[in-house]
N, C-alpha and C positions, 0 to 999 in steps of 0.2 A: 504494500500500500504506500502511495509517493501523496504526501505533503504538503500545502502553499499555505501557508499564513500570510499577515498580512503584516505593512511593516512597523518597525517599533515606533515610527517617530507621531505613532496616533496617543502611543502609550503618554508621551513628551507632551504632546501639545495640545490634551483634554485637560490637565492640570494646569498648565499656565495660566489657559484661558479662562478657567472656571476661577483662579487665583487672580489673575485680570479684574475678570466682573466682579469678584467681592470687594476690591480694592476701589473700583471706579463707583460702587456704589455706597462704601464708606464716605469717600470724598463728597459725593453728590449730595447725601444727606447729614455733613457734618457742619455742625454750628446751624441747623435749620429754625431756630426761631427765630437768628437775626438778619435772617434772607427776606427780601421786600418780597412783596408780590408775584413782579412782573419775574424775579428768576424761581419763586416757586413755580407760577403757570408753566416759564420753559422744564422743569424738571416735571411738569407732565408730560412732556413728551419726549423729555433725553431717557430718560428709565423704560420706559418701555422696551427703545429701542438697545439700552446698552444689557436688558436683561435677554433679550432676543439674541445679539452679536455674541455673548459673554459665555450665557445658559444654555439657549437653545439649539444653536449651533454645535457644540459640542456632544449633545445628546444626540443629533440628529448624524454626526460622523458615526457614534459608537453603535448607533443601532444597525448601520451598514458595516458594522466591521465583519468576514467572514473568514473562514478556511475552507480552503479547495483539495479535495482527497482526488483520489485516481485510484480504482481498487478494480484490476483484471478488466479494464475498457470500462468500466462502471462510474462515471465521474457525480461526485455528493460536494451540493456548495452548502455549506453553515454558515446560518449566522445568528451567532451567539445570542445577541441579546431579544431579536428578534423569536427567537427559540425559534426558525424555520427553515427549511430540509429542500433541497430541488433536486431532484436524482433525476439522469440523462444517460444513457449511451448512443451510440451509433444509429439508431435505426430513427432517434428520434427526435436529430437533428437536421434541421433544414439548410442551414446556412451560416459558416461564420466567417465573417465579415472583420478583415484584419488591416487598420488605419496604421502607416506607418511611418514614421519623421515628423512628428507631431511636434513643433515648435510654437513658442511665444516668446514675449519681452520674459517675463520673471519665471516661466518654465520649465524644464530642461525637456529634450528633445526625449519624446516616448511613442509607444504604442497605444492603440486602445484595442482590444477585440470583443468584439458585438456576437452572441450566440443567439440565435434565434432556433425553436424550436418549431415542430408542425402543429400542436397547440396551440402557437401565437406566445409562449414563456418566450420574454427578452433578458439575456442576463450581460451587463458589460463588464471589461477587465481591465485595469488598464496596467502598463508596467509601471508607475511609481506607485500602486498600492502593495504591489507584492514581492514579496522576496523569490528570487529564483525565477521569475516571469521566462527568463527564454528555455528554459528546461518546462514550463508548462505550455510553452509555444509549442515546441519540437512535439511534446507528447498531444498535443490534441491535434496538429497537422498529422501525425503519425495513426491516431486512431480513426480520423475523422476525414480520412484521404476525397479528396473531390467534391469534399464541401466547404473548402474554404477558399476563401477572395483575398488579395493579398494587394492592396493598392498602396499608393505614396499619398500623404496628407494634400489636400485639393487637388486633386484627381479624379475624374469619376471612374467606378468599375467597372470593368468589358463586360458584359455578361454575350 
C-alpha cells in the first residue's frame, strides 16, 4: 500500500493564523470604552471580517486536508476531518486531466491534476499540497493508461 499525505506547512500555518486573529482581535477590542463612536461602528465591520480571514479560513484549509492511499490499482482519498472516503479504480474513471507549468507572480511553478469520474465525482490535486506528487503522477499515469490528458498551463487539450 503506497502513501501521499499532505504537506507539513498546513500543520505551520493553521497556528499562526488562528494566533494572528486572537492577536488582531485583542488589539481591536483593547481600551474599548475610550473609542468614540465613529471607530466602534468601523469595528462592526473590521471583526467580522478579520474573524473570517483569521478563523474561518483556517478551518476551511483543514477540512480539505487529505491522504491518498494506492492499494493493488484501488486508489482511497481521506479526508480527515471531513471523516469522508472516495474509492476509485480503473474502470471508473473517465478522464484525468493533467495542467502542467502552472506559474504566477508569488507561486512556484506546479501541477494540478483534475480526476473526473463516470459518476460526474470531481477530485483535484495539485503538486504543492503533496508530498511525493510525481511518484503519485507516475502511479496513476501507470494505472490509469489512456485516460489521461497531459497539457502545458494555457493551452487547450487535443482531444
Amino acid at each position: 500500500m503506497t502513501k501521499f499525505t499532505t504537506k507539513g506547512w498546513l500543520i505551520i500555518l493553521v497556528p499562526i493564523m488562528l494566533i494572528g486573529g486572537t492577536w488582531a482581535l485583542i488589539i481591536l477590542f483593547q481600551d474599548i470604552e475610550n473609542k468614540t463612536q465613529d471607530k466602534i461602528n468601523a469595528m462592526y465591520f473590521v471583526v467580522p471580517i478579520v474573524v473570517l480571514v483569521f478563523f474561518g479560513l483556517p478551518v476551511a484549509i483543514m477540512m480539505y486536508k487529505r491522504t491518498i492511499f494506492r492499494d493493488n490499482g484501488r486508489w482511497t482519498i481521506s479526508y480527515l476531518i471531513l471523516k469522508k472516503q472516495i474509492e476509485f479504480s480503473g474502470t471508473e474513471i473517465e478522464e484525468i486531466s493533467i495542467t502542467e507549468n502552472i506559474s504566477g507572480r508569488s507561486v512556484p511553478t506546479h501541477e494540478i491534476m483534475r480526476i473526473r469520474t463516470h459518476d460526474n465525482r470531481k477530485m483535484e490535486i495539485s503538486s504543492l499540497e503533496l508530498r511525493s506528487y510525481t511518484k503519485l503522477r507516475e502511479l496513476m499515469l501507470k494505472d490509469f493508461k489512456g485516460k489521461a490528458i497531459i497539457t502545458q498551463f494555457g493551452q487547450r487539450p487535443l482531444k
